[in-house]
C-alpha positions in Angstrom: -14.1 17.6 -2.5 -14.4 16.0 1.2 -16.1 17.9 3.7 -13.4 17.1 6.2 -9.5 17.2 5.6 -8.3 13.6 4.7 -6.1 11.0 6.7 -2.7 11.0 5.7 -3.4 7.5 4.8 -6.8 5.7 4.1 -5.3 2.7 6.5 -7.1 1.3 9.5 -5.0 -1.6 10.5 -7.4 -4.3 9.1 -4.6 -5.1 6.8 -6.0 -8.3 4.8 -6.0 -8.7 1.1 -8.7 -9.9 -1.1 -7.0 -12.4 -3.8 -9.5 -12.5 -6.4 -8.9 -8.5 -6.4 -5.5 -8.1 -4.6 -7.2 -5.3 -3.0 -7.2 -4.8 1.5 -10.2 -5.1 3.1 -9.3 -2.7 5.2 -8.6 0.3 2.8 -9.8 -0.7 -0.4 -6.1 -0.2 -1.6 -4.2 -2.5 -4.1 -0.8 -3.6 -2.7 0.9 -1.2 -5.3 -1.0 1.2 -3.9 0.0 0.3 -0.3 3.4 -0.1 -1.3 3.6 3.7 -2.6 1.7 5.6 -0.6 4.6 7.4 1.3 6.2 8.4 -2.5 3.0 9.0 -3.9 2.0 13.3 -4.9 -1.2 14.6 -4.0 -1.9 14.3 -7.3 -1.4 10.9 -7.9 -3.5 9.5 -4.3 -6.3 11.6 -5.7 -8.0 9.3 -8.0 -7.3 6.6 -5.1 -8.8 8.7 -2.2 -12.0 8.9 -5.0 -12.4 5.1 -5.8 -12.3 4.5 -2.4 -14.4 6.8 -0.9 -16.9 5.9 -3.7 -16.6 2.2 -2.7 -17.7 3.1 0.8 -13.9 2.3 2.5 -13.6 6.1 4.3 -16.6 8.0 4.6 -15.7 11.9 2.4 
């Protein structure tokens, strides 16, 4: 669990994507994952909020 409440989005405006991994390297988000973000449940941005806080893209 994060010490501090989340983002509403793990974005920072350093929108570029990787193509060997179609990933941002901003974010750490895949472009499906970008694209539903907004429609996305708690639930399901979860697992994503892990990998990428794990990765070292937000600090939890």
């Amino acid at each position: 669990m994060p010490s501090t409440p989340r983002p509403l989005s793990p974005c920072i405006h350093v929108c570029q994507i990787e193509p060997n991994t179609q990933t941002c390297q901003g974010c750490g988000r895949t472009l499906d994952e970008i694209a539903c973000w907004g429609s996305m449940t708690e639930a399901e941005k979860a697992p994503v909020w892990e990998r990428i806080e794990q990765e070292g893209y937000v600090s939890s």
